[in-house]
Structure formats: structure tokens, C-alpha cells
SERO-4910 file (N, C-alpha, C, O; in steps of 0.05 Angstrom, whole numbers):
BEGIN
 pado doro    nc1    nc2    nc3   cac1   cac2   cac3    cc1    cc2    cc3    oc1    oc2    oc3
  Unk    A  -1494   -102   -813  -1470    -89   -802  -1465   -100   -774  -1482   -105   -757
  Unk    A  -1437   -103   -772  -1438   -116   -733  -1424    -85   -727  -1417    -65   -740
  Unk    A  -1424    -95   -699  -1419    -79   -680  -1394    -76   -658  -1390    -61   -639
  Unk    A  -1380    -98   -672  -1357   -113   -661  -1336    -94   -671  -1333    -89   -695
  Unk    A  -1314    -82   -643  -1299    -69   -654  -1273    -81   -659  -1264    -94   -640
  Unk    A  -1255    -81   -687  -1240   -105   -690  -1210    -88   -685  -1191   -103   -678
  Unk    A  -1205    -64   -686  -1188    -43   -674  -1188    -31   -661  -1211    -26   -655
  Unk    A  -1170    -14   -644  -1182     11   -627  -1154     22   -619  -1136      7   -614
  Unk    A  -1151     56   -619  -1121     59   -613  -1131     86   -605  -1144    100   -621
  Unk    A  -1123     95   -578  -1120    127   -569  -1103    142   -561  -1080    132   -559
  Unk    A  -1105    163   -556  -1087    186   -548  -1094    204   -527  -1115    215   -533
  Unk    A  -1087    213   -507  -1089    234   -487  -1080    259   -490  -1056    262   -491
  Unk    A  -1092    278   -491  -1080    304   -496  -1088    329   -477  -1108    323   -465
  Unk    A  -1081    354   -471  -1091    375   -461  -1105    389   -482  -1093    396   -503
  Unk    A  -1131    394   -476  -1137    426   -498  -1126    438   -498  -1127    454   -479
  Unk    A  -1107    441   -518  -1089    466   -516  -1073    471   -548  -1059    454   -557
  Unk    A  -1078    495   -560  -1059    486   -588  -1053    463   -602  -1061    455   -625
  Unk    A  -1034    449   -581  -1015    434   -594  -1028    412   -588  -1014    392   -587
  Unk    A  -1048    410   -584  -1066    385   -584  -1080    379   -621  -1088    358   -632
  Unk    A  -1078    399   -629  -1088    402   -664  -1065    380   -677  -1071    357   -684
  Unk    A  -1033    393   -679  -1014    374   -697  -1009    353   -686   -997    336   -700
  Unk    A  -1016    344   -654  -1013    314   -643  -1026    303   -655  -1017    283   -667
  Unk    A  -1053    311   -658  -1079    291   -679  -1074    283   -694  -1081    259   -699
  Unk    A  -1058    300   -712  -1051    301   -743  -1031    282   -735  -1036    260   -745
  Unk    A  -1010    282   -719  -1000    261   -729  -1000    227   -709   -984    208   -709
  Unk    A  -1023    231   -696  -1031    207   -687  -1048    195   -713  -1043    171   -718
  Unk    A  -1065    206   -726  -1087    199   -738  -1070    193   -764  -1079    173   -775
  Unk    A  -1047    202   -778  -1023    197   -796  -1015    163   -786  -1018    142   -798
  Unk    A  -1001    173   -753   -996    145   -753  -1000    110   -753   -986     91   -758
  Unk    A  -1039    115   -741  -1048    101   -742  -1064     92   -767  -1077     71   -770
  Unk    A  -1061    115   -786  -1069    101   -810  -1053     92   -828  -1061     78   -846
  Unk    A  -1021    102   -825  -1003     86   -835  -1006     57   -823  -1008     39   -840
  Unk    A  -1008     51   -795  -1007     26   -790  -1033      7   -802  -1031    -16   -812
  Unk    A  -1052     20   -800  -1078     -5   -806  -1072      0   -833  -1089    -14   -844
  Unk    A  -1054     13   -857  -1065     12   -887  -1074     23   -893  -1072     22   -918
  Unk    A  -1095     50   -883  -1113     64   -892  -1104     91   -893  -1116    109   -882
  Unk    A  -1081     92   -907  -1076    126   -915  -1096    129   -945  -1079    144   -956
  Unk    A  -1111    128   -959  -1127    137   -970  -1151    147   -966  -1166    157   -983
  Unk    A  -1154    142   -934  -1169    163   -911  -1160    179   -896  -1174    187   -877
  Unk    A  -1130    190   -899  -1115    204   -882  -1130    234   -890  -1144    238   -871
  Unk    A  -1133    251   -905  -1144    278   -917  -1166    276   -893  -1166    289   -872
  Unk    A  -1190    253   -904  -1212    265   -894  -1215    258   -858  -1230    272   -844
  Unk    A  -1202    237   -849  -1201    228   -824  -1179    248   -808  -1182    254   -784
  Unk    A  -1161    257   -821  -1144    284   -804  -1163    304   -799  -1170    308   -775
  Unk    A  -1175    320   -823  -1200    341   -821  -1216    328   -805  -1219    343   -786
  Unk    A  -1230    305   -802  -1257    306   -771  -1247    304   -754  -1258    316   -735
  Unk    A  -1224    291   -748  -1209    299   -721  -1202    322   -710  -1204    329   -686
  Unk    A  -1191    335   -729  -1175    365   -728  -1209    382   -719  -1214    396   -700
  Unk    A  -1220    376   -733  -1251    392   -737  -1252    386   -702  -1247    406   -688
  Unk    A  -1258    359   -687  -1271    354   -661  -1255    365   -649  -1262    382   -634
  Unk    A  -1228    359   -653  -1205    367   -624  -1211    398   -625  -1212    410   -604
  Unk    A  -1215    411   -651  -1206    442   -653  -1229    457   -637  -1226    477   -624
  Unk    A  -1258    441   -640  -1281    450   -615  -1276    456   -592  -1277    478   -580
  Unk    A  -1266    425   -581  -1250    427   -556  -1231    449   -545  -1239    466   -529
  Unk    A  -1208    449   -553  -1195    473   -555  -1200    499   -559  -1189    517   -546
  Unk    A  -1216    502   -577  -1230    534   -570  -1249    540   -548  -1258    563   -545
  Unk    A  -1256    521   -533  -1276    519   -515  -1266    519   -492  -1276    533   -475
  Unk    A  -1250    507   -488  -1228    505   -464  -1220    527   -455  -1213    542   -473
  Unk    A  -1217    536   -435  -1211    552   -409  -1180    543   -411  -1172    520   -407
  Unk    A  -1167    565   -418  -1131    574   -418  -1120    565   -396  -1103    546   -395
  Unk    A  -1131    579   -373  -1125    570   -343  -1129    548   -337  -1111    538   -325
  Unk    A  -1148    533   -341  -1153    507   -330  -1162    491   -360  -1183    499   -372
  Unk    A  -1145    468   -371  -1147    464   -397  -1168    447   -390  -1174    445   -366
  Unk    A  -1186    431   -412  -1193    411   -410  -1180    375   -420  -1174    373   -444
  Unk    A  -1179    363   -413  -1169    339   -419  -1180    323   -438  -1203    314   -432
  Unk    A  -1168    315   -464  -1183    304   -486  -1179    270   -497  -1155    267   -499
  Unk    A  -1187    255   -501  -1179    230   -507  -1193    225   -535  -1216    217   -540
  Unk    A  -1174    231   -550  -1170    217   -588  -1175    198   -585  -1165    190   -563
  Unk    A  -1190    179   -599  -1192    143   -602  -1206    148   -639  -1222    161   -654
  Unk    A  -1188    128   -638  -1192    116   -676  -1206     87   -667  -1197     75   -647
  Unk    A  -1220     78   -677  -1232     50   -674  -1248     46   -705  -1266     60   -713
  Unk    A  -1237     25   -719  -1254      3   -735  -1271    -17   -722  -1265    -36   -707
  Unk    A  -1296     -7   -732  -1318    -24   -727  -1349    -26   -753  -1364     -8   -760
  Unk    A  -1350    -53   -760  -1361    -68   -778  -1349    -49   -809  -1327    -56   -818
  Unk    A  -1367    -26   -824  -1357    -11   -843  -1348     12   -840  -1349     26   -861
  Unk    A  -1336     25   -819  -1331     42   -808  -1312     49   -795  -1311     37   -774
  Unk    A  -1294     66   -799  -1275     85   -784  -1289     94   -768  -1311     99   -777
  Unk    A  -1286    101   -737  -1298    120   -720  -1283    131   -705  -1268    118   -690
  Unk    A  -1284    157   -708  -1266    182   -684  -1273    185   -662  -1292    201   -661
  Unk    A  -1269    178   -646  -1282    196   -617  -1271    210   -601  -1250    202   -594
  Unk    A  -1280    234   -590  -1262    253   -582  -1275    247   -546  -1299    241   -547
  Unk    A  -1266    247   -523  -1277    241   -494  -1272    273   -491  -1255    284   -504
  Unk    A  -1286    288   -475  -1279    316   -462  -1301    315   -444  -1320    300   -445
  Unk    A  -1293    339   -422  -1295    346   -398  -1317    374   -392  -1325    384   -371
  Unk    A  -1323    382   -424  -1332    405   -422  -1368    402   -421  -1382    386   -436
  Unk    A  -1377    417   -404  -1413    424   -408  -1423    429   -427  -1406    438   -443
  Unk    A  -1437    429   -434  -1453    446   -458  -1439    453   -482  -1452    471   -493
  Unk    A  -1423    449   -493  -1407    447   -517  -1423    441   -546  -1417    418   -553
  Unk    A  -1436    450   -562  -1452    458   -583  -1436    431   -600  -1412    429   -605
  Unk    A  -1460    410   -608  -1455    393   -624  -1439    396   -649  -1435    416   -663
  Unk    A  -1431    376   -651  -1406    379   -684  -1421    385   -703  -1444    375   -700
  Unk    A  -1416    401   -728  -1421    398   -750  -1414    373   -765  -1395    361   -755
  Unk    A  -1426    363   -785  -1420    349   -797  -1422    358   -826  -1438    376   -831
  Unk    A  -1403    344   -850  -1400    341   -870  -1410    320   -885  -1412    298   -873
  Unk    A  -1418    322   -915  -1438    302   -933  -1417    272   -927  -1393    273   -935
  Unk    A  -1428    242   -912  -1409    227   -920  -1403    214   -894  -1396    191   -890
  Unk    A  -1410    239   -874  -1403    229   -848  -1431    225   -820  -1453    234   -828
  Unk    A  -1432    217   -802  -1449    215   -792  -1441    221   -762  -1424    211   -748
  Unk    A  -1458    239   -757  -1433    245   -725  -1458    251   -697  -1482    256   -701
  Unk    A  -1444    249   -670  -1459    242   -651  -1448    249   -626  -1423    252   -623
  Unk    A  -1467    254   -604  -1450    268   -581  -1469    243   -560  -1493    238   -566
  Unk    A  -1456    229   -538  -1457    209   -518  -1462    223   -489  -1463    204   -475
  Unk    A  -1464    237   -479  -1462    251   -452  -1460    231   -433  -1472    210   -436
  Unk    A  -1443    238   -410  -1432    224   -388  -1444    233   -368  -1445    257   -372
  Unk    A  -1456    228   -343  -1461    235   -319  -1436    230   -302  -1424    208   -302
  Unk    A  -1427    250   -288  -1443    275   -286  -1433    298   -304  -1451    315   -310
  Unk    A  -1415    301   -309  -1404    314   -337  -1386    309   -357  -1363    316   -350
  Unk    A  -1388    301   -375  -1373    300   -390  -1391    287   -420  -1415    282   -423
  Unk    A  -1370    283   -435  -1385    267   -463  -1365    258   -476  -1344    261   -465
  Unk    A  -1365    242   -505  -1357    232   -525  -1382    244   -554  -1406    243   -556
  Unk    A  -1355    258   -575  -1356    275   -593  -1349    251   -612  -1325    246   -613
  Unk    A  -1368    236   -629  -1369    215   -653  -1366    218   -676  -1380    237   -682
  Unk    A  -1353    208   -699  -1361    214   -730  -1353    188   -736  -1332    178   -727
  Unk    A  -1379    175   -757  -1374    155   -764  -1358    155   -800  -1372    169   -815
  Unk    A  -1341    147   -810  -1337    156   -837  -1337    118   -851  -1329     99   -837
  Unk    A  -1346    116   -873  -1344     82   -893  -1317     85   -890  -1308    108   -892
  Unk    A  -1300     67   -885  -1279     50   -900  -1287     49   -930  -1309     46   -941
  Unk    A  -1247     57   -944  -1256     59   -974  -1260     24   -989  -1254      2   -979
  Unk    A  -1271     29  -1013  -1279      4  -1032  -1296    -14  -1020  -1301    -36  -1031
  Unk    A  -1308     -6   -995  -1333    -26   -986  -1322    -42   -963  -1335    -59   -951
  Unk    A  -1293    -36   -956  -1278    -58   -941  -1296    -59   -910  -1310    -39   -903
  Unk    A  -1294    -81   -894  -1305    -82   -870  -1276    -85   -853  -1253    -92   -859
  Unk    A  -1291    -76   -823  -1253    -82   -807  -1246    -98   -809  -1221    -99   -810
  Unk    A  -1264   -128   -810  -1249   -151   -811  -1230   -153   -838  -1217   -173   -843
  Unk    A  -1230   -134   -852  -1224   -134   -883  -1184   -125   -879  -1164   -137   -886
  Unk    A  -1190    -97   -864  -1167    -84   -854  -1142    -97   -853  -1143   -114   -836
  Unk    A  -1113    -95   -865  -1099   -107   -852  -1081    -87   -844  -1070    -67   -852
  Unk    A  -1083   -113   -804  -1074    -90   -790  -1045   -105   -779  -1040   -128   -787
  Unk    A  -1030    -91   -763  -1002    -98   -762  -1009   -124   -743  -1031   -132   -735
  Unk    A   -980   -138   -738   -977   -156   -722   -969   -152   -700   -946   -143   -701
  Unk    A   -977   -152   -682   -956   -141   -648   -952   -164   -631   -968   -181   -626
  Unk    A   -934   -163   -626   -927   -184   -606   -934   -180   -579   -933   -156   -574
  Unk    A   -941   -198   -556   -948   -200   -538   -923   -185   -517   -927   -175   -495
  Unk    A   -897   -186   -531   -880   -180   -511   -868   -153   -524   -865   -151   -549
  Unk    A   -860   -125   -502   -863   -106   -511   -836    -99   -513   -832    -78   -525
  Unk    A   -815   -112   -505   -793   -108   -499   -770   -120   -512   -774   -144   -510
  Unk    A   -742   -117   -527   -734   -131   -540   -710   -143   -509   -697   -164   -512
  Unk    A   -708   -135   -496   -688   -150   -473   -702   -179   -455   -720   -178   -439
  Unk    A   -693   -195   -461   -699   -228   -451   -707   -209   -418   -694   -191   -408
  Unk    A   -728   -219   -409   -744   -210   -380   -739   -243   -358   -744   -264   -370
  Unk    A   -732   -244   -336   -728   -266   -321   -751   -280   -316   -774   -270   -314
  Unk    A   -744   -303   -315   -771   -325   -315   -775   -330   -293   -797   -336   -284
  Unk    A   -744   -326   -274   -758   -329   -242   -763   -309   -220   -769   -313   -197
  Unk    A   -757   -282   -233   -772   -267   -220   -751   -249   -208   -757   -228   -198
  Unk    A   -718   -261   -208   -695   -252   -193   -696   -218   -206   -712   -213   -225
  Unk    A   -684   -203   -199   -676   -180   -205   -655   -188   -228   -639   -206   -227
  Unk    A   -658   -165   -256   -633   -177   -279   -608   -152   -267   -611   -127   -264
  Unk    A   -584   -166   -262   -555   -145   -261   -552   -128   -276   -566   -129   -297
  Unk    A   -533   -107   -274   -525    -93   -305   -502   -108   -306   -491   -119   -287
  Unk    A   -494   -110   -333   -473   -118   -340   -450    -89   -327   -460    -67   -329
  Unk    A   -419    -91   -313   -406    -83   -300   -394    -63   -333   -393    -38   -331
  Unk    A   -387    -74   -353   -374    -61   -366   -389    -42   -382   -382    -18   -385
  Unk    A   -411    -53   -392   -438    -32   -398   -441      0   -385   -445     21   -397
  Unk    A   -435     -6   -350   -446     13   -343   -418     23   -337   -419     45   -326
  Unk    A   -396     15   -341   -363     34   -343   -359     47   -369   -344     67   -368
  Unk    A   -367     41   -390   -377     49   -404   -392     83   -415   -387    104   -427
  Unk    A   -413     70   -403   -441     88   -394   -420    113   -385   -407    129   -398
  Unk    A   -421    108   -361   -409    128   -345   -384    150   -347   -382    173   -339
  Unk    A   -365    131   -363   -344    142   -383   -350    171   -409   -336    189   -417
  Unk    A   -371    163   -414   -382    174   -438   -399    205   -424   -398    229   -430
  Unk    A   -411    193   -404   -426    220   -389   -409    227   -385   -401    242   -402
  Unk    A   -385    222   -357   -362    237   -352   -357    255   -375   -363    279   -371
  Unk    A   -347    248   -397   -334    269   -418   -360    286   -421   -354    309   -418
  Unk    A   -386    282   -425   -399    309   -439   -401    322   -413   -409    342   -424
  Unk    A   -401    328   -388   -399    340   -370   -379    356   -369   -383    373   -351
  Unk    A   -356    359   -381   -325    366   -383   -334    393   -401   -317    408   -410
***
């Protein structure tokens, strides 16, 4: 098995509620993208399972701050949840999965579950989307000048706000 991680995609959240259906649909989205919605059931549930620790543990008044990460590495899907909290009672785990807590000095940790990729696949196996280097669909200047607005664009623009203000 290597050790080489050939994906990796996260999320920032508050403990708080609505940190549960963000998961759900980060962990949706990113497995639409790599291909692997035939792990969406069980990879929503260990996430939902880690974040939902978090969140019950968390202090209302002062939330704690959580970081979701999905990463493929060698046969393996892996969750990791980052939090802020002390002493937080290790995850349960379910038959299938293999799970782990990292502690940080001076406080904090990373909440693990490792789950197989289905039919034996390895990440190098995965196919994952294409992204382009450039994030933007508007041509960016090559020499560095500031880009204008176009004059009619923003008469336009402005025309259109005017009326919903009315």
C-alpha cells in the first residue's frame, strides 16, 4: 500500500448545527466529482458521525472551528475531521472502517476513518476531474496594467439597479 496522497479536498465550518447538512453536501459533492457516489451512504454517515461529535461537544457560546478533508490515499478514502476541542472521547467505529485520533500540541487534534475504495480500486485508479490551472473565465493582463470596465457594461449595470431601487 503507498502512502501517497493522490487527492485531497476540504471544508471549514463552525460547530454548530448546520455544520451536519454542509458535510452532507460537501461529501455529495466531492464524490460526485472523483466518481465515487457508490460510497456516498457510507462516507456521508462517518462524516456526519465525526462532525456530529464535534458539534455536540462544542460550547454554543464559543463554537469550535472544524476542518472536513476527504483525501484518497493508496486503497482508501479518508475523512478527517481538524477540531479545537480537549479531551473529546474517541470515535466509534463501525465493521469496515478503521478510525484514529492525531493530537496536536498544544490543543487540538484530527478525528480519522479510513474506509476501501469500492472493487479494489487504488487512488491512482480514481477518475478524478480535470481543472485547469486558471480559475477564471475573463482573459487576466499579461502586463500587469489594471483591466478597464467596459463604459457601456457598467451604463448598463447601473440602469438596471436604478430601476430595482424604484
Amino acid at each position: 500500500m503507498t502512502t501517497h496522497t493522490t487527492q485531497v479536498d476540504d471544508l471549514q465550518l463552525v460547530a454548530q448545527p448546520s455544520a451536519l447538512p454542509c458535510t452532507e453536501l460537501f461529501v455529495r459533492l466531492i464524490l460526485m466529482d472523483w466518481s465515487l457516489l457508490p460510497m456516498l451512504a457510507q462516507v456521508t454517515a462517518t462524516a456526519g458521525r465525526l462532525v456530529g461529535a464535534v458539534v455536540d461537544a462544542s460550547s454554543a457560546a464559543a463554537p469550535a472551528f472544524i476542518t472536513v478533508r476527504l483525501r484518497l490515499q493508496g486503497e482508501m478514502l479518508v475523512i478527517e475531521v481538524d477540531d479545537d476541542l480537549p479531551d473529546l472521547a474517541p470515535p466509534r467505529s463501525t465493521p469496515g472502517e478503521r478510525t484514529g485520533v492525531d493530537r496536536h500540541a498544544p490543543h487540538g487534534r484530527t478525528t480519522w476513518c479510513e474506509l476501501p475504495l469500492p472493487g479494489g480500486l487504488t487512488a491512482g485508479q480514481v477518475r478524478l476531474p480535470r481543472r485547469e490551472g486558471r480559475r477564471t473565465l475573463v482573459d487576466e493582463p499579461v502586463s500587469g496594467a489594471p483591466v478597464a470596465a467596459d463604459p457601456a457594461v457598467l451604463e448598463r449595470l447601473l440602469t438596471r439597479l436604478s430601476g430595482w431601487s424604484e
